[in-house]
PyMOL CGO cylinders between C-alpha atoms (Angstrom):
from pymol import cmd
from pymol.cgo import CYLINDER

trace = [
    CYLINDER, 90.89, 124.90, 66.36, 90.01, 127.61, 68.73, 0.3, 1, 1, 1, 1, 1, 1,
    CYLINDER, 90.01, 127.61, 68.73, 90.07, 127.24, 72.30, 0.3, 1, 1, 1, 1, 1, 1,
    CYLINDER, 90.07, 127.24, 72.30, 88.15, 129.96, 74.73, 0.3, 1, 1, 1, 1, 1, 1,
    CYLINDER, 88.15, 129.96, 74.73, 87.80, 130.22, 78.52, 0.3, 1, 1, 1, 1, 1, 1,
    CYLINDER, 87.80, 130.22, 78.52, 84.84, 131.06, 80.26, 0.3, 1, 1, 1, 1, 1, 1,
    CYLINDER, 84.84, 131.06, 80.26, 86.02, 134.94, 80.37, 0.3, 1, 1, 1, 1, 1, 1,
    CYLINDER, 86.02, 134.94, 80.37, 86.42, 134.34, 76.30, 0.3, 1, 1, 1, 1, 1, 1,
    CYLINDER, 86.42, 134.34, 76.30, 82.98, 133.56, 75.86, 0.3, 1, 1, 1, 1, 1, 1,
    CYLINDER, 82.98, 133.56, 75.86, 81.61, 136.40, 78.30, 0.3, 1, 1, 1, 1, 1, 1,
    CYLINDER, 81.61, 136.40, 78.30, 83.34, 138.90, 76.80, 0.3, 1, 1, 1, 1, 1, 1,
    CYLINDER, 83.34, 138.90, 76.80, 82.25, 137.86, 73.13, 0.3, 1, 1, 1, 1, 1, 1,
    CYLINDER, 82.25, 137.86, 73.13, 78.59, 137.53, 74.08, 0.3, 1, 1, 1, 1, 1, 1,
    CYLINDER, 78.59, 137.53, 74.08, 78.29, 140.73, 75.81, 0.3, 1, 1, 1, 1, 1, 1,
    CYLINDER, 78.29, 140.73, 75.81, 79.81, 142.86, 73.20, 0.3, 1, 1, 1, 1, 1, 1,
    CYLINDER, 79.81, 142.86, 73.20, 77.39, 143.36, 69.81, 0.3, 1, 1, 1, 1, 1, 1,
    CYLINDER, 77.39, 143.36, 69.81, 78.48, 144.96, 66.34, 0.3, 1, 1, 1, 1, 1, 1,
    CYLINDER, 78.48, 144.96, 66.34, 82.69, 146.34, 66.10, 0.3, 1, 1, 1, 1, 1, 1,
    CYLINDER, 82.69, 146.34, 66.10, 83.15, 145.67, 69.77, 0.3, 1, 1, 1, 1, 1, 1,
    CYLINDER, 83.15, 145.67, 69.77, 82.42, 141.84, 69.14, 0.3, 1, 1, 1, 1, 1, 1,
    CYLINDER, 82.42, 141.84, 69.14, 84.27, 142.17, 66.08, 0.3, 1, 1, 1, 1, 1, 1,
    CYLINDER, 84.27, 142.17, 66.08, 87.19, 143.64, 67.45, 0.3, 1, 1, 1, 1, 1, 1,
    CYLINDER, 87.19, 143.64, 67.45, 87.18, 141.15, 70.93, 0.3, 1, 1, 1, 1, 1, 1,
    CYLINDER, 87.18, 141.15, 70.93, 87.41, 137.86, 68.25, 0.3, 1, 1, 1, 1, 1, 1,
    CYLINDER, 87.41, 137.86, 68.25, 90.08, 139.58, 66.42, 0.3, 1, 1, 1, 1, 1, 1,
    CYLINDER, 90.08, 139.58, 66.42, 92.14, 140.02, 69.65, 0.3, 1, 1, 1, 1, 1, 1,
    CYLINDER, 92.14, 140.02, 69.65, 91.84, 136.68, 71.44, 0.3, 1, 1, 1, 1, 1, 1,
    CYLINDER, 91.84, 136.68, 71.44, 92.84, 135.07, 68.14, 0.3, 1, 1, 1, 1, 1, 1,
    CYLINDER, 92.84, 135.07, 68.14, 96.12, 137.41, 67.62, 0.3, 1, 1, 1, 1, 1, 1,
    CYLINDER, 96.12, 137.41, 67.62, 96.79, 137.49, 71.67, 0.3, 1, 1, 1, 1, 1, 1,
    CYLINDER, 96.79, 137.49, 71.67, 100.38, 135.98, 72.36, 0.3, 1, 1, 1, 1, 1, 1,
    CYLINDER, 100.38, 135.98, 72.36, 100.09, 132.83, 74.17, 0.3, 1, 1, 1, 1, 1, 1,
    CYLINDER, 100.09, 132.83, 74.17, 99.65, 132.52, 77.73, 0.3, 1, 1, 1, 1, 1, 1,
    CYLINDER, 99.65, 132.52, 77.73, 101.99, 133.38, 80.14, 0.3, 1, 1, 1, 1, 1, 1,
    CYLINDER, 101.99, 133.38, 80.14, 102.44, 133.69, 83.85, 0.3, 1, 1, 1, 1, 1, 1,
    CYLINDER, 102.44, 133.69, 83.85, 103.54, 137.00, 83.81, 0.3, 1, 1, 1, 1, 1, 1,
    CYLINDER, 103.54, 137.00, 83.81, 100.73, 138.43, 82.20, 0.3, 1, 1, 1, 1, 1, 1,
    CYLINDER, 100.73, 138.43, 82.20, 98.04, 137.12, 84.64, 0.3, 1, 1, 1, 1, 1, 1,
    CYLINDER, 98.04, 137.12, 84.64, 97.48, 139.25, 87.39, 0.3, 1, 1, 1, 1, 1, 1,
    CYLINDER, 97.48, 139.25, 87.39, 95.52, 137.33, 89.41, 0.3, 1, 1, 1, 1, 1, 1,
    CYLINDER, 95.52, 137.33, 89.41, 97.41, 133.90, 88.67, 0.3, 1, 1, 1, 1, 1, 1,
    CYLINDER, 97.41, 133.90, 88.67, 98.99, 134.45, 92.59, 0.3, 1, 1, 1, 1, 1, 1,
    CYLINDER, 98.99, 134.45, 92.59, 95.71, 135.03, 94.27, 0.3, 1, 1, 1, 1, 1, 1,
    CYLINDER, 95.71, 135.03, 94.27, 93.89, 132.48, 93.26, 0.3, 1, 1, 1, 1, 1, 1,
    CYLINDER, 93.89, 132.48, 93.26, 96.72, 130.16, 93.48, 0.3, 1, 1, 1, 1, 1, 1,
    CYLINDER, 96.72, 130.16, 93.48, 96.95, 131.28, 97.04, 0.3, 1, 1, 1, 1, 1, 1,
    CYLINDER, 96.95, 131.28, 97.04, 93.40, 130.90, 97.70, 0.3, 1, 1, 1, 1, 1, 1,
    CYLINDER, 93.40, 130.90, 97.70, 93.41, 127.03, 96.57, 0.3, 1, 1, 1, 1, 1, 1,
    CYLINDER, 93.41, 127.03, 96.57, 96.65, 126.80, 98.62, 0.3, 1, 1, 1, 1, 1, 1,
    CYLINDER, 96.65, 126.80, 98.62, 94.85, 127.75, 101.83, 0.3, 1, 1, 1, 1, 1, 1,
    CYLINDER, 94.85, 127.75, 101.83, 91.57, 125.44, 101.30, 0.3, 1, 1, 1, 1, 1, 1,
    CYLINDER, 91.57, 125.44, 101.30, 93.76, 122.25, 99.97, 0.3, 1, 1, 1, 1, 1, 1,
    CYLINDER, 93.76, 122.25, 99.97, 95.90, 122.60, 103.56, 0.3, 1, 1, 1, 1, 1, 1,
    CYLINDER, 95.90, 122.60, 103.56, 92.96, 123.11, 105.70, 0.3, 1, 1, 1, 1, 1, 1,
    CYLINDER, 92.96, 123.11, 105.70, 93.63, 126.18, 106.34, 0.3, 1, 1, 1, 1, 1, 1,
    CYLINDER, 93.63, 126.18, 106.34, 91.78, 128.75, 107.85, 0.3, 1, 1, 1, 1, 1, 1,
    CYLINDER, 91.78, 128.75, 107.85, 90.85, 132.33, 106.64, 0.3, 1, 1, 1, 1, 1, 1,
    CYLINDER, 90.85, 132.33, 106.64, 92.79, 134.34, 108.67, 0.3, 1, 1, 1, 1, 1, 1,
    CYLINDER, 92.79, 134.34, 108.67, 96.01, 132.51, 106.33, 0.3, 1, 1, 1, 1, 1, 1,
    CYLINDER, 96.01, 132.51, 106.33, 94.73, 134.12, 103.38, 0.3, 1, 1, 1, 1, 1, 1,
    CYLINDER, 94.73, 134.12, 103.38, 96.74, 137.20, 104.35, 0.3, 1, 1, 1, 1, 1, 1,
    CYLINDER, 96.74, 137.20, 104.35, 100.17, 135.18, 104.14, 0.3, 1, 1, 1, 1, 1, 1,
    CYLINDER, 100.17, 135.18, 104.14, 99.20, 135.48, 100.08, 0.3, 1, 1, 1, 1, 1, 1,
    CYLINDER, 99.20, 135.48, 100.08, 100.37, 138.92, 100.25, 0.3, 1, 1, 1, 1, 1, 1,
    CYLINDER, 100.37, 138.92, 100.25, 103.89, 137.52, 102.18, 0.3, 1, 1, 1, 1, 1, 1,
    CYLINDER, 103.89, 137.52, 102.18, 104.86, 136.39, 98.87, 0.3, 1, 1, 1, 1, 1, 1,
    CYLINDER, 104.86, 136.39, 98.87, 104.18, 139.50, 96.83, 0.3, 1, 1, 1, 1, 1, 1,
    CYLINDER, 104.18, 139.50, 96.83, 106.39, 142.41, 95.32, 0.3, 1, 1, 1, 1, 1, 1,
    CYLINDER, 106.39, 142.41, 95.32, 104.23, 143.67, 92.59, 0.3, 1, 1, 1, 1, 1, 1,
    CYLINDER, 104.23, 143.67, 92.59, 102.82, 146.96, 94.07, 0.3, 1, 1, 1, 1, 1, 1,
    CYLINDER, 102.82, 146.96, 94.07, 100.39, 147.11, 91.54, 0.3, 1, 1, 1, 1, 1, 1,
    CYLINDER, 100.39, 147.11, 91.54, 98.81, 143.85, 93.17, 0.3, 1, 1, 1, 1, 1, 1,
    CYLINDER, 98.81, 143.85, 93.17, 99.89, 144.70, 96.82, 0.3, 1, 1, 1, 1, 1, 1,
    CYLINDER, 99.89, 144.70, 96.82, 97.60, 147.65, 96.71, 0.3, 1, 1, 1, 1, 1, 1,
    CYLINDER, 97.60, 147.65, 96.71, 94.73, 145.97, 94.81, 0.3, 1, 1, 1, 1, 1, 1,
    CYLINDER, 94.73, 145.97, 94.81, 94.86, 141.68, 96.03, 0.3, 1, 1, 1, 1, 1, 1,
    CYLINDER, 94.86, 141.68, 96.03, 93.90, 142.97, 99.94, 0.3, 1, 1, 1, 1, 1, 1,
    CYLINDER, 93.90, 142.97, 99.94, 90.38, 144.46, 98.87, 0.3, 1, 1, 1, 1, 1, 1,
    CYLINDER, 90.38, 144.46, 98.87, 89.99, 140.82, 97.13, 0.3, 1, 1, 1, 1, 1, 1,
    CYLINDER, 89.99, 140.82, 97.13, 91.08, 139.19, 100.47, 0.3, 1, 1, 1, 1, 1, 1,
    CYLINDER, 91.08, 139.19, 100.47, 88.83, 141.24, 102.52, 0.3, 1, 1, 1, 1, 1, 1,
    CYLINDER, 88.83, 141.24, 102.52, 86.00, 140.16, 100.26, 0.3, 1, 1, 1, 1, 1, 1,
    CYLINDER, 86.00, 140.16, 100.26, 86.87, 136.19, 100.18, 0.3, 1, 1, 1, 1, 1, 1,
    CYLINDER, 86.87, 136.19, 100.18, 87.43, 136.46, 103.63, 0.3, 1, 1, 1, 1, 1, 1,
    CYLINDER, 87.43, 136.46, 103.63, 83.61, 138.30, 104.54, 0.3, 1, 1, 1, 1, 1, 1,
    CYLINDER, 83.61, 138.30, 104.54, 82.16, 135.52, 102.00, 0.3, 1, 1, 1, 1, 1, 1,
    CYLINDER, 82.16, 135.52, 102.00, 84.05, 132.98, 104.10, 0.3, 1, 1, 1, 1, 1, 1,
    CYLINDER, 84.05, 132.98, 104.10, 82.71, 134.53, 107.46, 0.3, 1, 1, 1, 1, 1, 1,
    CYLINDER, 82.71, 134.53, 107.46, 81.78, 131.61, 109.70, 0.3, 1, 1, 1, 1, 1, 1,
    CYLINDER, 81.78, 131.61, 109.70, 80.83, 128.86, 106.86, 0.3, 1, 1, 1, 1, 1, 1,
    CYLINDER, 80.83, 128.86, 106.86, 82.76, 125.48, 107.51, 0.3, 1, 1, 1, 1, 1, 1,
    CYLINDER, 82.76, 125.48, 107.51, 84.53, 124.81, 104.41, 0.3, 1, 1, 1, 1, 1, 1,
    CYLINDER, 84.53, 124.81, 104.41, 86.84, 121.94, 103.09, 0.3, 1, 1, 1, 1, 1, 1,
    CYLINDER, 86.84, 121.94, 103.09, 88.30, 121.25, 99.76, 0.3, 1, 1, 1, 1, 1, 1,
    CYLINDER, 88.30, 121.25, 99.76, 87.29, 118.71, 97.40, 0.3, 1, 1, 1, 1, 1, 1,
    CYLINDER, 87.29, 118.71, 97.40, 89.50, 119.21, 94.18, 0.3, 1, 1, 1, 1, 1, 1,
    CYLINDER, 89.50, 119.21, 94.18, 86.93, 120.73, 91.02, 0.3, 1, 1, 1, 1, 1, 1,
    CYLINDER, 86.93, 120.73, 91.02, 87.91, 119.46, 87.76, 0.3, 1, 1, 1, 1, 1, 1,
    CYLINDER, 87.91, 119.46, 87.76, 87.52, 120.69, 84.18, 0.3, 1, 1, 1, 1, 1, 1,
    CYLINDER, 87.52, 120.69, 84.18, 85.60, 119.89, 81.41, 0.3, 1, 1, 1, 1, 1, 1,
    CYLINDER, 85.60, 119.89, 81.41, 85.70, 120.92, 77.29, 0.3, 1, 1, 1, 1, 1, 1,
    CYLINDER, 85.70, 120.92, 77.29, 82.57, 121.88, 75.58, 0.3, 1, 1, 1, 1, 1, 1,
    CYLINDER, 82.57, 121.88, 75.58, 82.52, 121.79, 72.19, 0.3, 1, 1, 1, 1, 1, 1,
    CYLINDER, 82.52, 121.79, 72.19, 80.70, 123.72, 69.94, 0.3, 1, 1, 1, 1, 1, 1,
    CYLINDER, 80.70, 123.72, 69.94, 81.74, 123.04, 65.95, 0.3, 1, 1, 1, 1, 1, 1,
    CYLINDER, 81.74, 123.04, 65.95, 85.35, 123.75, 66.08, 0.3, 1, 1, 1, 1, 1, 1,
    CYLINDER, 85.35, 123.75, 66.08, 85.47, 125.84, 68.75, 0.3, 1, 1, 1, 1, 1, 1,
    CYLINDER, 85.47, 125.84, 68.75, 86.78, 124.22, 72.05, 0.3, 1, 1, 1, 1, 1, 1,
    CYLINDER, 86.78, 124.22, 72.05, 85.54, 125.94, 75.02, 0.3, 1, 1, 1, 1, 1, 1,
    CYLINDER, 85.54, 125.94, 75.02, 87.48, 125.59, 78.48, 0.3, 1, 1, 1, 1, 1, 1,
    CYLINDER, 87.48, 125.59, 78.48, 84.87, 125.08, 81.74, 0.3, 1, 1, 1, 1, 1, 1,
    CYLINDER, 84.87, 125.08, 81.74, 87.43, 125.46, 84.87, 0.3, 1, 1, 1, 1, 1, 1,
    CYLINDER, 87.43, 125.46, 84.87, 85.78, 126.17, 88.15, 0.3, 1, 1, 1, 1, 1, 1,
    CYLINDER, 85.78, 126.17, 88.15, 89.01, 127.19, 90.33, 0.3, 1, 1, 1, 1, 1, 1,
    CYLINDER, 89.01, 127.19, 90.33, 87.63, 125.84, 93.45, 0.3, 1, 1, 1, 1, 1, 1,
    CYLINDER, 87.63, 125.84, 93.45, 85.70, 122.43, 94.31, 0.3, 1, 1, 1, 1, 1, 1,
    CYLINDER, 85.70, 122.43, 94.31, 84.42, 123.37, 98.32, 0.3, 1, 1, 1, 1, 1, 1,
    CYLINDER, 84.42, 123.37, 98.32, 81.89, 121.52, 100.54, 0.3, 1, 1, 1, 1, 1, 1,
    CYLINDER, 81.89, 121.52, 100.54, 80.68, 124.67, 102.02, 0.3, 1, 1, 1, 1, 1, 1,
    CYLINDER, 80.68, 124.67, 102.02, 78.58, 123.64, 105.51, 0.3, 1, 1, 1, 1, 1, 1,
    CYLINDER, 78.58, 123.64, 105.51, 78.23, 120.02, 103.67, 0.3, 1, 1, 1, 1, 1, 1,
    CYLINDER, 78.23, 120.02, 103.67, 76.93, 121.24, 100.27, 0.3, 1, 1, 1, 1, 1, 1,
    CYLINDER, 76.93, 121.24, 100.27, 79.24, 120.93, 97.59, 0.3, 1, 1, 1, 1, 1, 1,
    CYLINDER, 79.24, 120.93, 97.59, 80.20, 123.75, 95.35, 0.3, 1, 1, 1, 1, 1, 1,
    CYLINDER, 80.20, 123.75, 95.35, 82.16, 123.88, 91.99, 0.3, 1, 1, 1, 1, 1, 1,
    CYLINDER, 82.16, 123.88, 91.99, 83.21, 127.90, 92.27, 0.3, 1, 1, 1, 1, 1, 1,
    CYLINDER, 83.21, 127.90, 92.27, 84.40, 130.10, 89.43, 0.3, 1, 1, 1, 1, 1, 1,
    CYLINDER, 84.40, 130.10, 89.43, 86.60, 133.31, 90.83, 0.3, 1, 1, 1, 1, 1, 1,
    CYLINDER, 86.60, 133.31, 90.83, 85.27, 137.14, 89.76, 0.3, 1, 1, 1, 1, 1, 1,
    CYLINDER, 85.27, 137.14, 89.76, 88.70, 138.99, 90.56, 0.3, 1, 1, 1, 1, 1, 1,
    CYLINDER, 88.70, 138.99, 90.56, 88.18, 142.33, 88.79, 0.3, 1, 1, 1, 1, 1, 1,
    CYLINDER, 88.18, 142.33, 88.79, 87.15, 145.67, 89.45, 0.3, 1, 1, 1, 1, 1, 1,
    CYLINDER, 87.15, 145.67, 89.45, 84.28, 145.94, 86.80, 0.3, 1, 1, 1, 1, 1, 1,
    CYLINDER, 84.28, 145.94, 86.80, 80.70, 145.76, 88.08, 0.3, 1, 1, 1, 1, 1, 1,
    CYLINDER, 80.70, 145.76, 88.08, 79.35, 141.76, 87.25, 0.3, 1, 1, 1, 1, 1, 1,
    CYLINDER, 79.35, 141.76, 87.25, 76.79, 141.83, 84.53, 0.3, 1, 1, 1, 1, 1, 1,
    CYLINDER, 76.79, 141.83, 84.53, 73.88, 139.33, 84.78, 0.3, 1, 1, 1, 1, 1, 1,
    CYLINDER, 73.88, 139.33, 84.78, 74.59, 138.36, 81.25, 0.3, 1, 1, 1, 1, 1, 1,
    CYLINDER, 74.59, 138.36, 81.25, 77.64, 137.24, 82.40, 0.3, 1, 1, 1, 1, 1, 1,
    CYLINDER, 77.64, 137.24, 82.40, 76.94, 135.06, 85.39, 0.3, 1, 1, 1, 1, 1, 1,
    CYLINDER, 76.94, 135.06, 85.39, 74.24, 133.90, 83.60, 0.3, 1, 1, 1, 1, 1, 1,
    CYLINDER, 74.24, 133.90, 83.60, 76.31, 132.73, 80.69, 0.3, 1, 1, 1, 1, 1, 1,
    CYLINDER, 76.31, 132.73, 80.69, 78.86, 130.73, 83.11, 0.3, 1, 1, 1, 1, 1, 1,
    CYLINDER, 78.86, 130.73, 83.11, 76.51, 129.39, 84.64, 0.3, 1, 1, 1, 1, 1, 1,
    CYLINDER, 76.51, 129.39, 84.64, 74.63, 127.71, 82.06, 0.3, 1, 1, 1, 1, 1, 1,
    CYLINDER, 74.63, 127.71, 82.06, 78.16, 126.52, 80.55, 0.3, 1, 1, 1, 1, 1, 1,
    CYLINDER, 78.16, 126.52, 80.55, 78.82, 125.04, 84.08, 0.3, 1, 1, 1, 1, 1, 1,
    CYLINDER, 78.82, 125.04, 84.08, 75.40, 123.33, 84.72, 0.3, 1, 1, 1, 1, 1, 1,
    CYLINDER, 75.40, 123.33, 84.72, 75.78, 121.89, 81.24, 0.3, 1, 1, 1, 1, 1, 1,
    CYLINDER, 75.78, 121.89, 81.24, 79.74, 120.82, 81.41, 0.3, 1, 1, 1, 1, 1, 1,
    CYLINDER, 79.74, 120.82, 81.41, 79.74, 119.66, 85.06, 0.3, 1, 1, 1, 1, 1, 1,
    CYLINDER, 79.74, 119.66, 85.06, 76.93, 118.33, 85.89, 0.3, 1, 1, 1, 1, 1, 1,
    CYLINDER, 76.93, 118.33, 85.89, 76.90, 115.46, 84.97, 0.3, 1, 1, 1, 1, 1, 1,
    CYLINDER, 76.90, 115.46, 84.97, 79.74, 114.18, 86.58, 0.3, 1, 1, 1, 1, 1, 1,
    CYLINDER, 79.74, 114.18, 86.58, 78.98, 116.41, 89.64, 0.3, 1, 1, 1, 1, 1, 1,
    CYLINDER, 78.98, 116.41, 89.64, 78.41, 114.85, 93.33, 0.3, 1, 1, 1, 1, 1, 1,
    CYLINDER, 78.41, 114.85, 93.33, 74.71, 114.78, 94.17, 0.3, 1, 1, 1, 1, 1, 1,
    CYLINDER, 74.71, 114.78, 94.17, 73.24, 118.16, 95.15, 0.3, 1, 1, 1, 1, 1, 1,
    CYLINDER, 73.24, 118.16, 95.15, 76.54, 120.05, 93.35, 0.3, 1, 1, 1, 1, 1, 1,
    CYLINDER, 76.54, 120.05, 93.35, 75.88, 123.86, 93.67, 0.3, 1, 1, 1, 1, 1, 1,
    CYLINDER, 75.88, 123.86, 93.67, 77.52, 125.80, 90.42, 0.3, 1, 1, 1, 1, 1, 1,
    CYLINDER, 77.52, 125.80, 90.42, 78.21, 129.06, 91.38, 0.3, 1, 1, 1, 1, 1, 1,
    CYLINDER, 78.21, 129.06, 91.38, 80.27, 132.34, 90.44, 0.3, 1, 1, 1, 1, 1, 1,
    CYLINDER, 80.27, 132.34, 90.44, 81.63, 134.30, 93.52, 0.3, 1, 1, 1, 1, 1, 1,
    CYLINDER, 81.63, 134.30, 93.52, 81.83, 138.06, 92.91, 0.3, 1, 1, 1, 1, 1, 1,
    CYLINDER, 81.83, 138.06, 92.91, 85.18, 138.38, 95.43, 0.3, 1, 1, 1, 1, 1, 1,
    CYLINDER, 85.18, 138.38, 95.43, 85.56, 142.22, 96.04, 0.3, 1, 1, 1, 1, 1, 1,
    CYLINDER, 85.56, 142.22, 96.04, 82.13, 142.58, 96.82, 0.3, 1, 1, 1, 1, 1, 1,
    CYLINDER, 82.13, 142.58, 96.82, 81.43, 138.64, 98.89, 0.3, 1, 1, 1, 1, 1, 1,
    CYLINDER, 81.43, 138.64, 98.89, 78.67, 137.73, 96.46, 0.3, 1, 1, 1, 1, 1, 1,
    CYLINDER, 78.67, 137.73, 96.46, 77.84, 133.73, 95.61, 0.3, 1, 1, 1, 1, 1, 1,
    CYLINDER, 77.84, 133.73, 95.61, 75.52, 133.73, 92.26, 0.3, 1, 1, 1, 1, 1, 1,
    CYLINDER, 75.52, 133.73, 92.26, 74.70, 130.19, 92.17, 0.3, 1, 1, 1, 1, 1, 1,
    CYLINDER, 74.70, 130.19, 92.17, 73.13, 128.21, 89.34, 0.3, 1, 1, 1, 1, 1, 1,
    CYLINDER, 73.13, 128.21, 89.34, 69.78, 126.38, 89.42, 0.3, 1, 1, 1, 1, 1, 1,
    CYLINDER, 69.78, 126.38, 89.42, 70.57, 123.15, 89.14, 0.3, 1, 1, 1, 1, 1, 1,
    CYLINDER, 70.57, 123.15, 89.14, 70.36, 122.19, 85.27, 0.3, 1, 1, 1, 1, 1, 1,
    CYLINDER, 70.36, 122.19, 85.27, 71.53, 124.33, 82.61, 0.3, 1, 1, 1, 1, 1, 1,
    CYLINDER, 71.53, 124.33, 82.61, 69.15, 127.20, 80.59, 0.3, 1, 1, 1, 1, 1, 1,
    CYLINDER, 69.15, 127.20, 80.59, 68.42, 125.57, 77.13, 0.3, 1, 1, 1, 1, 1, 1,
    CYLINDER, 68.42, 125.57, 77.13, 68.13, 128.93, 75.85, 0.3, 1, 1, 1, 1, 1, 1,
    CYLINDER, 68.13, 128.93, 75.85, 71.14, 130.29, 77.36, 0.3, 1, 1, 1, 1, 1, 1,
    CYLINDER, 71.14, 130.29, 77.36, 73.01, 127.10, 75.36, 0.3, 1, 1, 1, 1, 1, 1,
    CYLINDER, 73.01, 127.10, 75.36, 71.41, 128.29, 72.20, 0.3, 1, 1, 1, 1, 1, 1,
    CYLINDER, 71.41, 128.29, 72.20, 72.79, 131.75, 72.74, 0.3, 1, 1, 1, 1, 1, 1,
    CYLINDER, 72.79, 131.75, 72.74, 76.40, 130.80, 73.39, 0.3, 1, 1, 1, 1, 1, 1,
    CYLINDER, 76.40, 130.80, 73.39, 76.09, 128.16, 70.41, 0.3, 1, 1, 1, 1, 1, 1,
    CYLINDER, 76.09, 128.16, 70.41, 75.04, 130.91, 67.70, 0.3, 1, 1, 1, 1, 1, 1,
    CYLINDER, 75.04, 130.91, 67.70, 77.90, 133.22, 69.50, 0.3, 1, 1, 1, 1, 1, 1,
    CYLINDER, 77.90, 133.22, 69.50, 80.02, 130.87, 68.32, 0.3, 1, 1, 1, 1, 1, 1,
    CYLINDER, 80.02, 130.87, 68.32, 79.08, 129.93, 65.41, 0.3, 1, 1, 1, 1, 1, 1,
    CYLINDER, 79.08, 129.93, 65.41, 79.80, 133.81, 64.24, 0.3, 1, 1, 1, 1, 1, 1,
    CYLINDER, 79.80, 133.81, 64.24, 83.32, 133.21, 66.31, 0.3, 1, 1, 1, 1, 1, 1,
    CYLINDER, 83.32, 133.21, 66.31, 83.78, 130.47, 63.87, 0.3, 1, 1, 1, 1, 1, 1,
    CYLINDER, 83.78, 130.47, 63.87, 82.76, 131.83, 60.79, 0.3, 1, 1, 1, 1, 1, 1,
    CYLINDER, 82.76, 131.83, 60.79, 85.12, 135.31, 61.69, 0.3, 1, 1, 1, 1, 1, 1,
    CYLINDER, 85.12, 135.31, 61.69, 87.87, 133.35, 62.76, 0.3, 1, 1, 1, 1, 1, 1,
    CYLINDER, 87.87, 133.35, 62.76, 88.61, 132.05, 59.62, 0.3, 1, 1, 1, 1, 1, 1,
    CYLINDER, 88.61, 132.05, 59.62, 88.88, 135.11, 57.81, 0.3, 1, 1, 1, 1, 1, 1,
    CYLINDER, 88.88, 135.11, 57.81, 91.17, 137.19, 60.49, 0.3, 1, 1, 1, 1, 1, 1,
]
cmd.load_cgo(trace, "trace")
């Protein structure tokens, strides 16, 4: 059975033709996950870190303390500086975000916000942007919908679903129930996932 994250699904839905072709083919033959291979695994492990102590934003620069990679050294402090802008003077505490499976046929689809925050009393369920490349609608728009859907319903009252864009400090939040046509979308995505799968 196949089992995608959120960044699965984004990246499948916003290719079309080859490129789509080509993206299936790769997350199926992809080696299985490891630590090593996820760049941003010590970031936003530090980042949970810091809100599950109380901590306060000036600490997110001790994440860097504990890094030798250069490769992240010179690109984790433009993330910091972002986190740490969106952060400003909001009064935030941690309230632990959980994750949910949607299922679409046989595809398993993994819906992982990495951080559960009551940000100035409102709670948020928060899904990390770490990379360089410029946020597509498409693509918030897609989590989203999968987030609404997933979490919702087991949400505390008023939950805000959002995706935070950290280089640049933006919060794309959801609107509060999930896009029926949005769902359609990502179900007929992967439907064709399903259908290729089997024949790679």
């Amino acid at each position: 059975m196949p089992r995608l994250t959120l960044g699965d699904v984004v990246e499948i839905v916003s290719r079309a033709g080859a490129p789509k072709a080509n993206k299936v083919s790769e997350i199926k033959n992809r080696p299985p996950y490891s630590p090593v291979t996820d760049f941003y695994k010590a970031l936003r492990e530090g980042i949970v870190a810091v809100h599950e102590k109380g901590g306060g934003k000036g600490e997110l620069k001790s994440i860097l303390a504990r890094i030798s990679d250069q490769k992240k050294l010179s690109n984790y402090p433009r993330a910091i500086k972002g986190y740490e802008k969106w952060w400003g003077r909001k009064q935030i505490e941690w309230h632990a975000p959980y994750a949910v499976t949607y299922q679409v046929g046989d595809i398993d689809i993994s819906v992982k916000p990495e951080l559960g925050l009551m940000v100035d009393g409102v709670p948020h369920f928060v899904k990390l942007y770490l990379k360089d490349e410029k946020l597509q609608k498409l693509r918030i728009d897609v989590v989203l919908a999968l987030m609404e859907h997933s979490l919702r319903p087991d949400a505390p009252d008023g939950c805000c679903m959002a995706v935070l864009d950290v280089k640049n400090s933006k919060l794309f939040t959801g609107p509060g129930h999930a896009d029926p046509k949005l769902l359609s979308m990502v179900n007929a995505e992967m439907a064709y996932v399903s259908a290729y799968w089997g024949q790679l």
